[in-house]
C-alpha positions as CSV (number, residue, x, y, z in Angstrom):
1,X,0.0,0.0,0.0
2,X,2.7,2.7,0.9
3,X,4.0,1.6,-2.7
4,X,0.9,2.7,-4.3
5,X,0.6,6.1,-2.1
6,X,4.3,6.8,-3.1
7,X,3.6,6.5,-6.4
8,X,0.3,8.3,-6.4
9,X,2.5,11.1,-4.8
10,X,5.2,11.6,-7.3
11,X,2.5,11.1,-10.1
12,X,0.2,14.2,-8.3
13,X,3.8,16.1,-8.4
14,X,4.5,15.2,-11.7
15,X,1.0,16.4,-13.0
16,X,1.4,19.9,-11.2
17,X,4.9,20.3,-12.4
18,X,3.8,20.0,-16.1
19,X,0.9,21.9,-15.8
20,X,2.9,24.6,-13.7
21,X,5.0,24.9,-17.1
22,X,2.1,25.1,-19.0
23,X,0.9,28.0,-17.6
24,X,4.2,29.2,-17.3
25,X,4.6,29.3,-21.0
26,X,1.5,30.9,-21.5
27,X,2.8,34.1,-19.8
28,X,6.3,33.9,-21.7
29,X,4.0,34.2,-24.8
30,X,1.7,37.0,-23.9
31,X,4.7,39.1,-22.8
32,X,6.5,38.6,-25.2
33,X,3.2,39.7,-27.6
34,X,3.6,42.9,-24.9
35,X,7.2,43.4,-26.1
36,X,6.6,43.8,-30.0
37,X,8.0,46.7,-30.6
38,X,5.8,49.5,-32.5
39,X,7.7,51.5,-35.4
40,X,6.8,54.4,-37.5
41,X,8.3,55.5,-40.8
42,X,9.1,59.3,-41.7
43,X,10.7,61.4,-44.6
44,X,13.6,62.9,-44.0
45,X,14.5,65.6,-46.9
46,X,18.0,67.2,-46.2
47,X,18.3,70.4,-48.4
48,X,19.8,74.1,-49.4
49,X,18.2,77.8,-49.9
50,X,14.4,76.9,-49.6
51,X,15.2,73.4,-51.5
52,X,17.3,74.4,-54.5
53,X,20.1,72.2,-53.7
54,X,18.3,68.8,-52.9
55,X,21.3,66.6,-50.5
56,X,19.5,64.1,-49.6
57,X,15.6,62.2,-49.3
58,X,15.1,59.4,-47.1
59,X,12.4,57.0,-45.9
60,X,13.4,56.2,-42.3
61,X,11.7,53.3,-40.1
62,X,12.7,53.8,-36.2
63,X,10.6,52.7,-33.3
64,X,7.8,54.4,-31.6
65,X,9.3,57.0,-29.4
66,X,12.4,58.0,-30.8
67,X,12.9,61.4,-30.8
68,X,14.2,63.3,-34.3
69,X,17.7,64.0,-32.8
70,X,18.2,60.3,-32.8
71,X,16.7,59.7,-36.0
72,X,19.4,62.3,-37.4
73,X,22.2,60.8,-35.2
74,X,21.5,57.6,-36.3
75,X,21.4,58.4,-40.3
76,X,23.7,61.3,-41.0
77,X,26.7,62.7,-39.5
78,X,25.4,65.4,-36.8
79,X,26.7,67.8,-34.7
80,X,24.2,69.0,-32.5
81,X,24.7,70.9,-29.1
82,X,22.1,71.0,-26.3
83,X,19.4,69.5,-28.3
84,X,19.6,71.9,-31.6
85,X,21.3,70.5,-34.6
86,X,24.3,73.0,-35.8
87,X,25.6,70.7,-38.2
88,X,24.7,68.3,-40.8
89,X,26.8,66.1,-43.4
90,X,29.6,68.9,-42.3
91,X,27.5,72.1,-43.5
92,X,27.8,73.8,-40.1
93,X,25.8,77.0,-39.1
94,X,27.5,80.1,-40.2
95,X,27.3,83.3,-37.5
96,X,29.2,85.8,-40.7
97,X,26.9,84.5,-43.4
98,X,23.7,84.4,-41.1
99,X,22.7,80.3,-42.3
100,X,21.6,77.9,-40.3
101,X,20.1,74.8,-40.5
102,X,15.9,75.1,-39.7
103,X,13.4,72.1,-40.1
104,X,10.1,71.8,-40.6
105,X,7.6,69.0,-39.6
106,X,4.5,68.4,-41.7
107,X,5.3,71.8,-43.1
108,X,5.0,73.5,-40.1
109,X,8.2,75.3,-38.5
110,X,9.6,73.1,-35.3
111,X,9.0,74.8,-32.2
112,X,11.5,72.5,-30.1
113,X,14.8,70.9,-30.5
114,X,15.1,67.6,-32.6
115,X,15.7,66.0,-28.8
116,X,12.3,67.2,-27.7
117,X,10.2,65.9,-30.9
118,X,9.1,62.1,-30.8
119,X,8.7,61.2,-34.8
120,X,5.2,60.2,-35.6
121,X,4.6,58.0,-38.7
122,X,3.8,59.4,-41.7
123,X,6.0,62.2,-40.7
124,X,7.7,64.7,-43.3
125,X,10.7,66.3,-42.0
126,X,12.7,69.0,-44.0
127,X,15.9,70.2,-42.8
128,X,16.9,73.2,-45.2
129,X,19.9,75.1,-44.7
130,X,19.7,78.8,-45.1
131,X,19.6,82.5,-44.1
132,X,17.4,83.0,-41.0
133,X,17.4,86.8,-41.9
């Protein structure tokens, strides 16, 4: 009899092990449905006085939540300081000459530094480098 109630025993724990893992797989699979990441894809036109000098046009998947400066980090060589771009593909601001690089979102002029702006898809940003006078 103690033979039987042994085995009974390890067969109960054996039973609650595997549905234990079961279950436990179930919850690997729903967080990792959590994790998928989201992205978004923007434009990213890089030009000269108002567009007459076209440098470069680029369709640009990122995930949700990264901000334009990292977009522009991570796609062109940038100099930026304290979250405002001053240089792109080496065309650096110019005090003398009064150019600068501005950027417009949508067609709307950016009211905060690339580090401040999440992308959002469908995005069209337009960094033009030119006189801000």
């Amino acid at each position: 009899m103690k033979k039987w109630n042994t085995l009974l025993t390890a067969m109960i724990l054996a039973v609650g092990m595997l549905a234990g893992c079961g279950t436990q797989e179930g919850s690997e699979t729903s967080a990792t449905q959590e994790e998928q990441v989201q992205e978004v894809t923007v434009q990213v036109q890089l030009s000269k006085n108002d567009g007459e000098e076209m440098i470069a046009e680029d369709e640009i998947t990122v995930e949700e939540g990264t901000t334009l400066m990292e977009v522009m980090e991570d796609n062109y060589e940038v100099e930026q300081s304290e979250g405002f771009i001053n240089s792109i593909e080496g065309i650096a601001g110019n005090q003398e000459e009064k150019m600068a690089w501005m950027y417009t979102i949508n067609g709307d002029e950016a009211m905060v530094g690339a580090n401040e702006y999440e992308v959002e898809d469908g995005d069209e940003i337009v960094f033009d480098y030119q006189s801000w006078e």
